[in-house]
C-alpha positions as semicolon CSV with decimal commas, in nm:
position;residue;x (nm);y (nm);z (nm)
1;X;0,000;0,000;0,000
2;X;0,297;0,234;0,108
3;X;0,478;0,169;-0,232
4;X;0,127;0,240;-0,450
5;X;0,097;0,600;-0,257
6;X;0,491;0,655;-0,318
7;X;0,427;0,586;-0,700
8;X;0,148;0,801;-0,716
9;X;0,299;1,076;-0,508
10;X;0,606;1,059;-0,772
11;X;0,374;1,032;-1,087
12;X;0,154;1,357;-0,938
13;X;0,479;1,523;-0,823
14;X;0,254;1,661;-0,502
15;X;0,035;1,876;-0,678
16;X;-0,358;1,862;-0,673
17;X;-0,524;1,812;-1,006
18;X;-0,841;1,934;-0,914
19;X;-0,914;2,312;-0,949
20;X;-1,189;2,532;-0,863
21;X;-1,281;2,820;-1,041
22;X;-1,225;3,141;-0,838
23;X;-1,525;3,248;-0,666
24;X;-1,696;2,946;-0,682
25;X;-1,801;2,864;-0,289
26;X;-1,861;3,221;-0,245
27;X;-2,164;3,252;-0,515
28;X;-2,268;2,904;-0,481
29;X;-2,573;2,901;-0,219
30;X;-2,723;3,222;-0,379
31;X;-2,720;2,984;-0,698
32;X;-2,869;2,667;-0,568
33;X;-3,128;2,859;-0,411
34;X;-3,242;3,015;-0,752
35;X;-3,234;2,693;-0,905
36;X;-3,415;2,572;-0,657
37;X;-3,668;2,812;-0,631
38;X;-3,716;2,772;-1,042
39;X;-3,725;2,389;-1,009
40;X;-3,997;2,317;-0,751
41;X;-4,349;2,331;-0,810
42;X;-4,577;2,594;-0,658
43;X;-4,796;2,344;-0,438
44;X;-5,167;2,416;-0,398
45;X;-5,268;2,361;-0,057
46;X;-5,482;2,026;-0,032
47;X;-5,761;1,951;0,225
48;X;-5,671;1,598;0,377
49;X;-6,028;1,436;0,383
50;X;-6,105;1,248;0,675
51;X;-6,315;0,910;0,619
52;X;-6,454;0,736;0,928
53;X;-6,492;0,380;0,920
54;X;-6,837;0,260;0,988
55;X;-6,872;0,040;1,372
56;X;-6,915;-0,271;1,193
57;X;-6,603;-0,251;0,992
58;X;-6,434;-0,154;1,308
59;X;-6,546;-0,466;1,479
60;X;-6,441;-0,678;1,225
61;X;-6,106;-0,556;1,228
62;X;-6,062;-0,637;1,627
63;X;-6,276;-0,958;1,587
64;X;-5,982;-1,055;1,339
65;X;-5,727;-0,960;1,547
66;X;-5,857;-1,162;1,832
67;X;-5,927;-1,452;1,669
68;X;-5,574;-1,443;1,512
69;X;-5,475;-1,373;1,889
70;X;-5,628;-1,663;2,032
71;X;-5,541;-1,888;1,695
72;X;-5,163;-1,842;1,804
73;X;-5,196;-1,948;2,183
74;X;-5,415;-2,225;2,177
75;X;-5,209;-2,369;1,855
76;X;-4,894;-2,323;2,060
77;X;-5,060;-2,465;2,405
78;X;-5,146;-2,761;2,187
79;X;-4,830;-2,797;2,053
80;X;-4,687;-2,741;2,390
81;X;-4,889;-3,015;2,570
82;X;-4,874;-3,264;2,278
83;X;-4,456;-3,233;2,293
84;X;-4,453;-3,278;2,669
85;X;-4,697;-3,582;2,657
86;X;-4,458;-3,729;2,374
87;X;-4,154;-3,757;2,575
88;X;-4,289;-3,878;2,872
89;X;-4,350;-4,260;2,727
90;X;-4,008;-4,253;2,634
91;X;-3,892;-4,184;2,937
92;X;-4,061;-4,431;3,122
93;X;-3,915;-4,732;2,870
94;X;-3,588;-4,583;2,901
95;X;-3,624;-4,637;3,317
96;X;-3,796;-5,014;3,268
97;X;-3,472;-5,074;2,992
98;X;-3,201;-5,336;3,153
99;X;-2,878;-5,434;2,965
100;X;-2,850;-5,779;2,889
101;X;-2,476;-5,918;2,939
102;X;-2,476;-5,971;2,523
103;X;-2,588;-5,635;2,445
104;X;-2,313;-5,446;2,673
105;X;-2,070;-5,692;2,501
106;X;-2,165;-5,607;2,118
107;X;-2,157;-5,223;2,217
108;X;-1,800;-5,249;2,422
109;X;-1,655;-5,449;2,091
110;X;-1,840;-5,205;1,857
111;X;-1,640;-4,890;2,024
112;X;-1,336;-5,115;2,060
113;X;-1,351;-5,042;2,418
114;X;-1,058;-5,282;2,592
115;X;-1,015;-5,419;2,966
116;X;-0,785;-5,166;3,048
117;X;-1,020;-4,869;2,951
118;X;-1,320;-5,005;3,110
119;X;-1,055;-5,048;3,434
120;X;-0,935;-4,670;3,385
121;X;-1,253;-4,519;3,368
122;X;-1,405;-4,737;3,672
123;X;-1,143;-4,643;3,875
124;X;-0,960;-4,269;3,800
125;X;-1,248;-4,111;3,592
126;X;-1,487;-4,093;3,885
């Protein structure tokens, strides 16, 4: 990056290449003001009309939002409930479960689990 600015610096020899006509900030807000001035529209002024919604319409409109309200918490009660009640048969089998001597053998040879591992973590692990 340091030897980029050092080329430029030599290429430009220092000097600023951009110019500004003489004068130019001094005039330049009386000019964008004029151009302004010529540019924008003369706006007419405009009555906002006010429209009331009829008491039925209103209703409706909380009536929706209500039911959309209640929609959302009894959908996520129900969902609520019907993942707690899920787990809970799950749980119980898991308690009832009891290793059979074969079983506990294919998983220790599966994870190539050896005598002296089994010893280690009986022992120094806990």
């Amino acid at each position: 990056m340091i030897q980029e600015e050092n080329i430029i610096r030599q290429h430009d020899s220092g000097r600023n290449p951009f110019r500004t006509p003489d004068g130019y900030f001094e005039s330049l807000t009386g000019r964008l003001m004029a151009r302004i001035a010529e540019e924008a529209p003369q706006q007419e002024s405009v009555k906002a009309r006010v429209v009331e919604l009829p008491l039925w319409r209103r209703a409706m409109r909380y009536a929706a939002a209500v039911s959309v309200a209640a929609l959302c918490v009894g959908g996520g009660t129900w969902f609520y409930n019907r993942s707690q009640s899920a787990d809970q048969p799950l749980a119980d089998d898991a308690l009832e479960y009891v290793w059979d001597d074969d079983d506990l053998d294919d998983v220790l040879d599966y994870e190539l689990v050896d005598n002296s591992q089994i010893a280690y973590y009986l022992t120094e692990a806990y």
